[in-house]
BAPALUM-664276 format. One line per 5 residues: number of its first residue (from 0); their letters; for each residue x, y, z of N, C-alpha, C, CB. Coordinates in Angstrom, 1 decimal, padded with zeros to 4 digits. Glycine has a CB too. Layout:
// residues N
NUM) A) X:Y:Z:X:Y:Z:X:Y:Z:X:Y:Z | ...
This chain:
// residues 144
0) XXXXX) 000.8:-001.2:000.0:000.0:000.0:000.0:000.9:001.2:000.0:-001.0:000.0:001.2 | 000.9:002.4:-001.0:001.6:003.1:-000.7:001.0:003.9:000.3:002.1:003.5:-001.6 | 002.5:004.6:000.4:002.5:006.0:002.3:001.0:006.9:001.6:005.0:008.0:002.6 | 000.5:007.6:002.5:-000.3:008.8:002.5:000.3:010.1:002.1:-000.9:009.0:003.9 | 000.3:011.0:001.4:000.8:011.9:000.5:000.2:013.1:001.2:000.5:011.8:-001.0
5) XXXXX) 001.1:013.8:001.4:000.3:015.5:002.5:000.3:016.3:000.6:002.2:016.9:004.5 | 000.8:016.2:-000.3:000.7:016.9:-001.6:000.2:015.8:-002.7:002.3:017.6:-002.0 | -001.0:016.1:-003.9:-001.2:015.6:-005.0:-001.6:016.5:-005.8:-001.8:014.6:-005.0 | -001.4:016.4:-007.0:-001.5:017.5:-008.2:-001.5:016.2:-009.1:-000.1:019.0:-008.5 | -003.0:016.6:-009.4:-003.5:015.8:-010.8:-003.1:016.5:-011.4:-005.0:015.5:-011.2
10) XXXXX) -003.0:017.5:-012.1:-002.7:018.4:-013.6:-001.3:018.0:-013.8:-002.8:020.3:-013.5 | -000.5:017.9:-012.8:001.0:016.9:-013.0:001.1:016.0:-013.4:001.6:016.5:-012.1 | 000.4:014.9:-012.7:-000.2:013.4:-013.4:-000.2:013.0:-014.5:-001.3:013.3:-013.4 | -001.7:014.3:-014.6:-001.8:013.9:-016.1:-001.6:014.3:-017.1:-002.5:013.8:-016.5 | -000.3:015.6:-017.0:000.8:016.0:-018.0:001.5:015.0:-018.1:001.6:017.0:-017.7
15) XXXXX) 002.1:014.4:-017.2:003.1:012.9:-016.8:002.5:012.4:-018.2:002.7:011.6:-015.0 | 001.2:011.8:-018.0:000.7:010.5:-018.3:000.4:010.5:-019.6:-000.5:010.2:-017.5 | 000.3:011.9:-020.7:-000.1:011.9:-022.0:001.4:012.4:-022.3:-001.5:012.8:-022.4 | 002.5:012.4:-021.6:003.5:013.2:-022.4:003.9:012.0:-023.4:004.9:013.9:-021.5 | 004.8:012.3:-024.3:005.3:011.0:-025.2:006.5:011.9:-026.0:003.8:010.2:-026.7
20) XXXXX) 007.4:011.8:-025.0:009.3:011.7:-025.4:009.6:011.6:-026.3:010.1:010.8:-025.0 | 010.4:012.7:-026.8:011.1:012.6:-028.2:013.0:012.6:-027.6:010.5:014.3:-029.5 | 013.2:012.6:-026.5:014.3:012.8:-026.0:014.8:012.6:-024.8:014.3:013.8:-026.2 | 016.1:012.7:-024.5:015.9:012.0:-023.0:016.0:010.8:-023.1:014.6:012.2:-022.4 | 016.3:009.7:-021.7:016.4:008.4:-021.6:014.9:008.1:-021.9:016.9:007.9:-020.2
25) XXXXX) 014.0:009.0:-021.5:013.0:008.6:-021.7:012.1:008.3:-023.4:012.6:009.3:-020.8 | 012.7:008.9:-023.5:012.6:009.3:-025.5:013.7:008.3:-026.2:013.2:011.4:-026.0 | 014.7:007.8:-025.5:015.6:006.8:-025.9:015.3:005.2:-026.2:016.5:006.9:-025.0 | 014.3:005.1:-024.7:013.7:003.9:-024.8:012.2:004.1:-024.9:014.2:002.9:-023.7 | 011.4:005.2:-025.2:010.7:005.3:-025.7:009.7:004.8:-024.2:010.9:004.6:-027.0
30) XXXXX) 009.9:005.9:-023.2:008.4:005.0:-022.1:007.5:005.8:-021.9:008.7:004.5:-020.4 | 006.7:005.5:-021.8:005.4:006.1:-021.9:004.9:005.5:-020.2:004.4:005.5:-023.6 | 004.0:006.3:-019.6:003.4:006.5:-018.2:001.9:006.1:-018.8:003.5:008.2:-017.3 | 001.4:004.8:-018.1:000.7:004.3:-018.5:-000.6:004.8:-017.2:001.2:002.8:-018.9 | -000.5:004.9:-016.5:-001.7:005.1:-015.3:-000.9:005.7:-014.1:-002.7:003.4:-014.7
35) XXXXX) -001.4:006.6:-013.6:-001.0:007.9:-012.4:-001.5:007.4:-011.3:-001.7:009.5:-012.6 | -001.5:007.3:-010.4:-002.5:007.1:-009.2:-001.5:008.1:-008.0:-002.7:005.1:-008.8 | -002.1:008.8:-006.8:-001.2:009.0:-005.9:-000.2:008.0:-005.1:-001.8:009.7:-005.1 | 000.9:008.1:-005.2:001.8:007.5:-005.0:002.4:006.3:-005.6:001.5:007.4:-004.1 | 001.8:006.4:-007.1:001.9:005.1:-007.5:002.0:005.3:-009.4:000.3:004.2:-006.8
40) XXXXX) 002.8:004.9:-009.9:002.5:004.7:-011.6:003.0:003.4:-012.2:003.2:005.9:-012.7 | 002.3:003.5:-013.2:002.5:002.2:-014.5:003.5:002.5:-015.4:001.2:002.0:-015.5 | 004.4:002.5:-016.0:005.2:002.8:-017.3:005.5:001.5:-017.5:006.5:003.8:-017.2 | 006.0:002.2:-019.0:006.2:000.9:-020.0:007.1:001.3:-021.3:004.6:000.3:-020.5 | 007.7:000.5:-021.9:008.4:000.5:-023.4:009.1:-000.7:-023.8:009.4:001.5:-023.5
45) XXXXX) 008.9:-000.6:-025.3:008.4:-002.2:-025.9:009.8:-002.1:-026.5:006.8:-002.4:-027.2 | 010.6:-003.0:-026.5:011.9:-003.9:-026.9:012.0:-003.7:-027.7:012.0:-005.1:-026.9 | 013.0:-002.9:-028.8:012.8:-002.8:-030.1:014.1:-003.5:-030.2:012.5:-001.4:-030.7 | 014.3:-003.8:-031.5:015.3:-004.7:-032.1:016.9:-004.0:-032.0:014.8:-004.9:-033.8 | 016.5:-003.0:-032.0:018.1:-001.8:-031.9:018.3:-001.9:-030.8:018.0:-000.1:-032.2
50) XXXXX) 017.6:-002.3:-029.4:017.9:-002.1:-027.9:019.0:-004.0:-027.9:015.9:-002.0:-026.6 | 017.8:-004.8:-028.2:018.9:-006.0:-028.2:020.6:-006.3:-028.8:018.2:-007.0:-028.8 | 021.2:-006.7:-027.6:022.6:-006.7:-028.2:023.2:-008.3:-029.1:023.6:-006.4:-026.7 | 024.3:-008.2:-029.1:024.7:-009.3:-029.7:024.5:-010.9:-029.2:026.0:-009.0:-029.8 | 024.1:-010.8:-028.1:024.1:-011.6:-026.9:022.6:-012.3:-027.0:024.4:-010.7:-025.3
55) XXXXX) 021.8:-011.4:-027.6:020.2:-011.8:-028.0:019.2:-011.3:-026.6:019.9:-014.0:-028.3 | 020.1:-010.0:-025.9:018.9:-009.7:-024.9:019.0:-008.3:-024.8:019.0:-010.4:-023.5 | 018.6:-007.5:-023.7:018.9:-006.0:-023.8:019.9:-005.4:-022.8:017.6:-005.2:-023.5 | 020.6:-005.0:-022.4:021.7:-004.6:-021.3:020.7:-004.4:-020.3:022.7:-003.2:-021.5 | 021.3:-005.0:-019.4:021.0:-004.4:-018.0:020.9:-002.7:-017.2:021.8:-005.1:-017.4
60) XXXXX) 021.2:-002.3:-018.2:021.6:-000.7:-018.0:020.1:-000.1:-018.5:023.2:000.1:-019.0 | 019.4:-000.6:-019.9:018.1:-000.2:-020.2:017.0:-000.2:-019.0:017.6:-001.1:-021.3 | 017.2:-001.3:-018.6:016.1:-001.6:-017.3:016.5:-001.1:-016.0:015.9:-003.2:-017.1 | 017.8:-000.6:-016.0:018.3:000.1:-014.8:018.0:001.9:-015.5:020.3:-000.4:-014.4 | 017.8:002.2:-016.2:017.8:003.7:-016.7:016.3:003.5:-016.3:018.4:004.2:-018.5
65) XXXXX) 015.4:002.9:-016.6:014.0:002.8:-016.8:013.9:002.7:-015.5:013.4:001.8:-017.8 | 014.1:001.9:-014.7:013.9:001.8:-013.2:014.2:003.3:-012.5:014.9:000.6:-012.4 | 015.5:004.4:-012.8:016.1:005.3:-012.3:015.0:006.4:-012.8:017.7:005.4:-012.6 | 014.5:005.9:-013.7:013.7:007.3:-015.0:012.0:007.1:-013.8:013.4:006.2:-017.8 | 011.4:006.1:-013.2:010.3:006.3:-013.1:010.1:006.2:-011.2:009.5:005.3:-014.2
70) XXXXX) 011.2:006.1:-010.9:011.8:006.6:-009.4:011.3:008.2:-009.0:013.8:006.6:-009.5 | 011.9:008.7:-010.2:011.7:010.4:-009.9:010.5:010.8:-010.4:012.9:011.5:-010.5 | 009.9:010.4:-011.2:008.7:010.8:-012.0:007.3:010.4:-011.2:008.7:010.0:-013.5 | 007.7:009.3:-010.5:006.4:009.6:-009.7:006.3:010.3:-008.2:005.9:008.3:-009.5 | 007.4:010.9:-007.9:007.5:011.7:-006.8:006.5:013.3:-007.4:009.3:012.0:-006.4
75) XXXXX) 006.8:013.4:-009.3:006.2:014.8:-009.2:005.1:015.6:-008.8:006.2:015.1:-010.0 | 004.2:014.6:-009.2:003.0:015.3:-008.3:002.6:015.4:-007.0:002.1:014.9:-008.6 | 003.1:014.5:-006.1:003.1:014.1:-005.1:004.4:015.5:-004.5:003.5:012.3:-005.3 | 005.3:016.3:-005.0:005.7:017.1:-004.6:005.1:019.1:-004.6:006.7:016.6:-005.1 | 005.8:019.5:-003.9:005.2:020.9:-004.2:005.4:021.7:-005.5:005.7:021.7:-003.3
80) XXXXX) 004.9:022.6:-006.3:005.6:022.6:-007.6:006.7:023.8:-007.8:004.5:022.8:-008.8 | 007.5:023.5:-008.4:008.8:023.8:-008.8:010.1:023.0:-007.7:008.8:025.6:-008.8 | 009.7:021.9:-007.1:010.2:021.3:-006.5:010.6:020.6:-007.4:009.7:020.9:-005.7 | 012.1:019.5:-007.2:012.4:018.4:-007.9:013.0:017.3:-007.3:013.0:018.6:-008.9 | 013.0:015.9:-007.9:013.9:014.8:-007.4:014.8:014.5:-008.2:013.2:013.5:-007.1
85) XXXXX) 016.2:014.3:-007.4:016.9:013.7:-007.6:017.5:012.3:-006.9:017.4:014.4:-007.7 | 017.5:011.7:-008.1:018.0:010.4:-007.6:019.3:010.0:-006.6:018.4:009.8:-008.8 | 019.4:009.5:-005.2:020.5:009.6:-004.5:021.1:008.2:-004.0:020.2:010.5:-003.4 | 020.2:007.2:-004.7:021.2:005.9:-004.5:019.8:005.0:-005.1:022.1:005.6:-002.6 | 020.4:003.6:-005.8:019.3:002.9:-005.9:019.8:001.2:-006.1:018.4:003.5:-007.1
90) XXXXX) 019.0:000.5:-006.2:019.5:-000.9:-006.0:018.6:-001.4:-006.7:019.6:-001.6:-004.7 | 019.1:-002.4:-007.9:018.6:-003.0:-008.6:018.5:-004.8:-008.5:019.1:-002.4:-009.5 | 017.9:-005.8:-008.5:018.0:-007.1:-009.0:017.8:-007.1:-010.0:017.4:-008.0:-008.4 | 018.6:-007.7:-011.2:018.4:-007.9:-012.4:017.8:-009.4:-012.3:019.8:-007.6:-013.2 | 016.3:-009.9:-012.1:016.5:-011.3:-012.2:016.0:-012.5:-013.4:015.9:-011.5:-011.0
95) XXXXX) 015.6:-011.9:-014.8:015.7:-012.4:-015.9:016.1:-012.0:-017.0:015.0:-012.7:-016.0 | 016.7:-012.4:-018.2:016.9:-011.6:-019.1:015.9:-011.3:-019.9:017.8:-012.0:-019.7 | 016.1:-010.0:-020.6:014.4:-009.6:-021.9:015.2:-009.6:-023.2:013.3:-007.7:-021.9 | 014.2:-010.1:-024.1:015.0:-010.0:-025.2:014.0:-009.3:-026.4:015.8:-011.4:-025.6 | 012.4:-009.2:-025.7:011.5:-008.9:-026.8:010.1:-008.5:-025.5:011.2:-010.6:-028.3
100) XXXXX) 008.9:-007.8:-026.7:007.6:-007.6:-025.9:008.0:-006.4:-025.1:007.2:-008.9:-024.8 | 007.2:-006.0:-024.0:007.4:-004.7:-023.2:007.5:-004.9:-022.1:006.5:-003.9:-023.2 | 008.7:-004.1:-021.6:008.7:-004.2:-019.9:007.8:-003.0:-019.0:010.4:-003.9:-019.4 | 006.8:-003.2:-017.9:006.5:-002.4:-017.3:006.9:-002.5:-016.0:005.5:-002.3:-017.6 | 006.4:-000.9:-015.6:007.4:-001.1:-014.3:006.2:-000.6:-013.7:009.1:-000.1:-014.0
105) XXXXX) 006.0:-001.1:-012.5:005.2:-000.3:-011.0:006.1:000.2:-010.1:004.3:-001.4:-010.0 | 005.6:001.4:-010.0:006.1:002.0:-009.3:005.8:002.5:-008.0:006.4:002.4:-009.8 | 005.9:002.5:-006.7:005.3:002.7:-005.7:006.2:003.6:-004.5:004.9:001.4:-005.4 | 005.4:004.7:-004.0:006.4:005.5:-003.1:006.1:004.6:-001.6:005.8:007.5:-002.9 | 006.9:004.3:-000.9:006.9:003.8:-000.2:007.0:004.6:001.8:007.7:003.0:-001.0
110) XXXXX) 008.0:005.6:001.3:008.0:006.5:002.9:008.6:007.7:001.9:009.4:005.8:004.6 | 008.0:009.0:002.5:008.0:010.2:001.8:008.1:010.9:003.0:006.9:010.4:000.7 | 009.3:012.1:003.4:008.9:013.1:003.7:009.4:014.8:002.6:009.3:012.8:005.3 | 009.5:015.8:003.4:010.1:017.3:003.1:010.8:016.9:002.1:011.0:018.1:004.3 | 011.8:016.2:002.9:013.4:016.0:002.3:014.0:014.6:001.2:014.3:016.0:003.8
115) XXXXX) 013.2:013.7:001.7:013.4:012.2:001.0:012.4:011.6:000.6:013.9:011.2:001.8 | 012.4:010.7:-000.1:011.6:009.5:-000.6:012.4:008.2:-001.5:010.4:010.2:-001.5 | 011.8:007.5:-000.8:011.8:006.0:-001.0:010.6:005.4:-002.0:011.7:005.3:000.4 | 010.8:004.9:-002.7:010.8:004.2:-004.1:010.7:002.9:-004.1:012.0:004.3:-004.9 | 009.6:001.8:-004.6:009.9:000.2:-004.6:009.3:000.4:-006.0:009.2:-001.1:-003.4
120) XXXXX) 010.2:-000.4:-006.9:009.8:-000.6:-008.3:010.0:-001.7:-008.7:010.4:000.1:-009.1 | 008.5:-002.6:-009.7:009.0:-003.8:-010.0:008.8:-004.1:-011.6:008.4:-004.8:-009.2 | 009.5:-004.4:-012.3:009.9:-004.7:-013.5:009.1:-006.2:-014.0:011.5:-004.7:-013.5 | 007.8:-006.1:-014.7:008.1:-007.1:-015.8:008.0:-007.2:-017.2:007.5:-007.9:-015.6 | 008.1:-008.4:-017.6:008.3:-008.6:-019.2:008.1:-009.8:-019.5:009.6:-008.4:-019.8
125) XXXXX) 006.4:-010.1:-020.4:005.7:-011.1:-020.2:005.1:-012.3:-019.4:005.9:-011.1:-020.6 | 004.7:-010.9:-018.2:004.1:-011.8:-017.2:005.3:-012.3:-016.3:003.3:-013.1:-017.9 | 006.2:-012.0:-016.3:007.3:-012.3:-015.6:008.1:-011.4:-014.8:008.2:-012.8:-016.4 | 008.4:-011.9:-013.2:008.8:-010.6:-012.8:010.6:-010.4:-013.5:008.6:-010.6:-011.0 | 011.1:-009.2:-014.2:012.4:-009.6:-014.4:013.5:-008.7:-013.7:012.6:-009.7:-015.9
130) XXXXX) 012.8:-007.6:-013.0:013.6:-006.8:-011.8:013.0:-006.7:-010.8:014.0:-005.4:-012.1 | 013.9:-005.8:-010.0:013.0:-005.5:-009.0:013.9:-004.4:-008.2:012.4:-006.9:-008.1 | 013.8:-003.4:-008.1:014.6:-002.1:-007.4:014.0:-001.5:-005.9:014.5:-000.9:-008.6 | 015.0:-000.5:-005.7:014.6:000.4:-004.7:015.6:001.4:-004.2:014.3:-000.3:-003.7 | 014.7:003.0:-004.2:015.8:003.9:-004.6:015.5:004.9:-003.6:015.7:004.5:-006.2
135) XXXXX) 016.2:005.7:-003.5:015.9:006.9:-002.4:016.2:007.9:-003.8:017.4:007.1:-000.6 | 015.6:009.3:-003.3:015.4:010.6:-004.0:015.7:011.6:-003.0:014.0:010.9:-004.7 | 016.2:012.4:-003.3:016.6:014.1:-002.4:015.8:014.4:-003.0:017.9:015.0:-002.5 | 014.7:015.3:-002.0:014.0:016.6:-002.6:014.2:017.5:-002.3:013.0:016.8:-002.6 | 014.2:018.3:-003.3:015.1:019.5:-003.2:013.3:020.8:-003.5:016.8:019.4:-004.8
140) XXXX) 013.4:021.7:-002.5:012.3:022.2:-002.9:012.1:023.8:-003.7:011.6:022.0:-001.8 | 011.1:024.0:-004.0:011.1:025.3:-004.9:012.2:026.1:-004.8:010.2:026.1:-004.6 | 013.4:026.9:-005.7:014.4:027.8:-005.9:013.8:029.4:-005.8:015.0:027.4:-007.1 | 014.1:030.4:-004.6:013.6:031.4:-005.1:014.5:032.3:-005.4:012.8:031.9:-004.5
């Protein structure tokens, strides 16, 4: 169950949730935010043939960029605005390889205050769980 949120901003959400990346890690592997909830999102991006390596699967660094990419993205609404996260340490299990189809990730805030938040994210790819992470974020709040 995720923590209780003292901040939500739907208009954040659901800018999140219709954006579609031309750039960025996120525009690299192409992820798209599939459902918003407070404290909580869906993302996803489908395996393309260019991501697989010689080896017949995708680096472990795609599914670690994508785990690091939706760590901070679901803190945004959930923060005050012009606030931001940065990523300050995260841990990944890589525990199957992908080589095709789409990986999605759930993402869930787990303890949030002012200054931090904690992150449990789980990775699959066809019905399979194939990661599974957990990250802390600095929040850093509005610059005046």
């Amino acid at each position: 169950m995720p923590v209780k949120l003292k901040f939500w901003d739907e208009q954040i959400a659901t800018k999140f949730a219709g954006f579609v990346p031309d750039k960025g890690i996120d525009g690299f592997l192409g992820i798209t935010i599939d459902s918003f909830e407070p404290g909580q999102l869906v993302a996803s991006f489908k395996v393309l043939p260019e991501m697989v390596t010689m080896i017949g699967n995708i680096h472990g660094g795609c599914i670690s960029a994508f785990c690091d990419h939706v760590l901070g993205v679901v803190l945004y609404p959930a923060m005050p605005k012009g606030s931001w996260a940065a990523t300050t340490e995260f841990k990944i299990n890589l525990l199957r390889p992908v080589s095709e189809g789409v990986c999605t990730a759930s993402a869930e805030v787990i303890a949030m205050s002012k200054s931090t938040a904690v992150v449990r994210i789980d990775v699959t790819n066809k019905k399979r769980l194939v990661a599974a992470a957990q990250g802390t974020c600095l929040i850093m709040g509005p610059q005046s």
